[in-house]
C-alpha positions as CSV (number, residue, x, y, z in Angstrom):
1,X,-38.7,-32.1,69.1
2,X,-35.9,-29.6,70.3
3,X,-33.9,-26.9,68.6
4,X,-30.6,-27.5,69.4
5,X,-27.5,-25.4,68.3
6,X,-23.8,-26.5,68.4
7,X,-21.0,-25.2,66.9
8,X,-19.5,-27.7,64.4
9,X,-16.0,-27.3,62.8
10,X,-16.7,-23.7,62.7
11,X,-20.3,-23.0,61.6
12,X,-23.0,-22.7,64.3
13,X,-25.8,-25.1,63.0
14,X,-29.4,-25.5,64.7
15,X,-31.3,-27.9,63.7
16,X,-35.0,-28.7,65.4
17,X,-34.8,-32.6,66.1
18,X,-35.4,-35.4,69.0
19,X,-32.7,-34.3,71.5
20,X,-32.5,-38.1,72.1
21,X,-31.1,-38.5,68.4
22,X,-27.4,-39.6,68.6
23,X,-24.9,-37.4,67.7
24,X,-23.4,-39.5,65.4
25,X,-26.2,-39.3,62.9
26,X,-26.5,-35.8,63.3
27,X,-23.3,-35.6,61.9
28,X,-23.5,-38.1,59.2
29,X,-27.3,-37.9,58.4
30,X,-28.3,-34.6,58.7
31,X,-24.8,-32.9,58.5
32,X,-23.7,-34.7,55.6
33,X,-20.4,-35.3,57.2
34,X,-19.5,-39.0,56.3
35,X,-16.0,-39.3,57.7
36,X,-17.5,-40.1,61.7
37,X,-17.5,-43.6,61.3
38,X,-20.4,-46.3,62.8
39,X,-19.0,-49.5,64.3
40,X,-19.7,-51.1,67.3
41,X,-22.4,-48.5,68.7
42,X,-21.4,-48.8,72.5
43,X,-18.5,-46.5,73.2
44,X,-16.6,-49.5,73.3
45,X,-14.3,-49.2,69.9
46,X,-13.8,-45.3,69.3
47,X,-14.1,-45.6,65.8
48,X,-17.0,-42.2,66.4
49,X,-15.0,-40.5,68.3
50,X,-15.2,-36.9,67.6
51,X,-13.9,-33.6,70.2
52,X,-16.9,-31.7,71.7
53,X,-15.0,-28.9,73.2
54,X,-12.0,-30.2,72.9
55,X,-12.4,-33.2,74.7
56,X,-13.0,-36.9,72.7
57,X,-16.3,-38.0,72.8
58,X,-17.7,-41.1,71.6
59,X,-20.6,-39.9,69.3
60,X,-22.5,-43.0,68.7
61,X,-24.0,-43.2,72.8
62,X,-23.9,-39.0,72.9
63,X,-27.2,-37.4,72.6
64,X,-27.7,-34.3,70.3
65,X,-28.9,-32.5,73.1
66,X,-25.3,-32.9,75.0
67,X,-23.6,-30.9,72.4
68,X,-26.0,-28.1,72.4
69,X,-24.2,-24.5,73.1
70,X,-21.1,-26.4,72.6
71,X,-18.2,-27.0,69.9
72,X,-17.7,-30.0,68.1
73,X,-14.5,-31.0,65.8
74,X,-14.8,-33.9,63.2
75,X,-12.4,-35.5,61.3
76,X,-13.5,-33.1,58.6
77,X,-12.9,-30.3,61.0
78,X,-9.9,-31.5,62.0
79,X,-8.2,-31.5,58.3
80,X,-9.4,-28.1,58.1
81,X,-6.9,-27.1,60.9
82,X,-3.8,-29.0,59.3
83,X,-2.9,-30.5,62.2
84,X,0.6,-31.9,62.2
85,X,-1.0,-35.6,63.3
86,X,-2.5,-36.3,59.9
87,X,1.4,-36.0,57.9
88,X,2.4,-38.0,61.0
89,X,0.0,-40.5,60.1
90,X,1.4,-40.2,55.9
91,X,5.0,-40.9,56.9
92,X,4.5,-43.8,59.6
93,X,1.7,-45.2,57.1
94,X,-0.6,-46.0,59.7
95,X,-3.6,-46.7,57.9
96,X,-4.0,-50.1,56.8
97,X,-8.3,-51.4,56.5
98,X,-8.5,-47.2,57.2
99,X,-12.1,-47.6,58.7
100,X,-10.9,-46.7,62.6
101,X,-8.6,-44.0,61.5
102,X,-11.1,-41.1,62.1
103,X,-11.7,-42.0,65.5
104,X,-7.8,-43.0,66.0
105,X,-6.6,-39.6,64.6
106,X,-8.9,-37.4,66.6
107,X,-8.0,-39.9,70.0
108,X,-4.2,-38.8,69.2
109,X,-5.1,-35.3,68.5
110,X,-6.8,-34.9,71.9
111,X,-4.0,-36.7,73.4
112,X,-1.4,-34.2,72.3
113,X,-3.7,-31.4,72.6
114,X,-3.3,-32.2,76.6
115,X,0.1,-33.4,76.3
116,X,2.0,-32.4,74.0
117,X,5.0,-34.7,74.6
118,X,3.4,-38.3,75.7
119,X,5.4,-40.7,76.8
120,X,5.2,-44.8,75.1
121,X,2.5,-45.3,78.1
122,X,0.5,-42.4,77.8
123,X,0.1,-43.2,74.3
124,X,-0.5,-46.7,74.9
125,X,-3.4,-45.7,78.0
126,X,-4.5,-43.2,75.8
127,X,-5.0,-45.4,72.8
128,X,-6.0,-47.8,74.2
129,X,-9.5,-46.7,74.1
130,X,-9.7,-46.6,70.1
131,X,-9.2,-50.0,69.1
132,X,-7.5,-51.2,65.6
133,X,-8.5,-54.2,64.1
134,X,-5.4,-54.4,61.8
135,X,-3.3,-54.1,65.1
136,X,-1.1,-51.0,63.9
137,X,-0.9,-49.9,67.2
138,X,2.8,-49.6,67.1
139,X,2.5,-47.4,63.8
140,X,0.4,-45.2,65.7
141,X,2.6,-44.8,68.6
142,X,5.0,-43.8,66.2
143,X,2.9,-41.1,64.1
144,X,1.8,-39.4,67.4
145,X,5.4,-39.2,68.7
146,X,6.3,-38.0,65.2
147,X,3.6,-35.3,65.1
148,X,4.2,-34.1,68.9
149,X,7.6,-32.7,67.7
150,X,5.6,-30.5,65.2
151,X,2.8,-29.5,67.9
């Protein structure tokens, strides 16, 4: 066991636990914050993705102890800050199944966060990364173009 501290969406937390634990069960098990979502469990979907520092991260292969001394933004967080990507993501209606959208939306936010006027490939390179089993991969090229005129 380890104490670890991280900053997440705002409120430093420490919390004394196997550095090894992944951080995405930190946040949903211990953290009580559900909207991180589980899927595929090898970095290889996105669907976890969260921003440690501002940077995506996938959080189901992260350890706990990566994080610690560090900032981390959830989808939860992310609301909190009103970015302009979730109304983007309203108007294009995006969501269709809805279970990839955390890890979409905070992909898109990082993107614009970097770049705040991507091009069709950077989105596509970019998004590539967070995969969509509904395929509405042109929705979202719309909704981040949308919200990087409000950034």
């Amino acid at each position: 066991m380890a104490q670890i501290s991280f900053i997440i969406n705002g409120q430093r937390k420490s919390l004394d636990m196997d550095p090894d634990v992944r951080l995405l069960w930190v946040i949903r098990d211990s953290l009580g914050l559900t909207g991180t979502k589980y899927s595929c469990g090898m970095s290889l979907c996105g669907a976890c993705t969260v921003h440690v520092d501002g940077d995506p991260v996938r959080s189901c292969v992260t350890a706990v102890s990566d994080v610690d001394g560090r900032e981390v933004t959830t989808i939860e967080g992310l609301a909190e800050q009103n970015h302009p990507i979730h109304q983007a993501w309203i108007e294009e209606e995006v969501s269709q199944c809805g279970y990839c959208q955390p890890g979409q939306i905070m992909t898109a936010a990082a993107l614009l966060a970097k770049n705040p006027k991507p091009s069709d490939k950077d989105i596509d390179q970019t998004m590539s990364r967070a995969l969509c089993r509904c395929g509405t991969y042109q929705r979202i090229r719309r909704a981040i173009h949308r919200a990087a005129g409000e950034v």
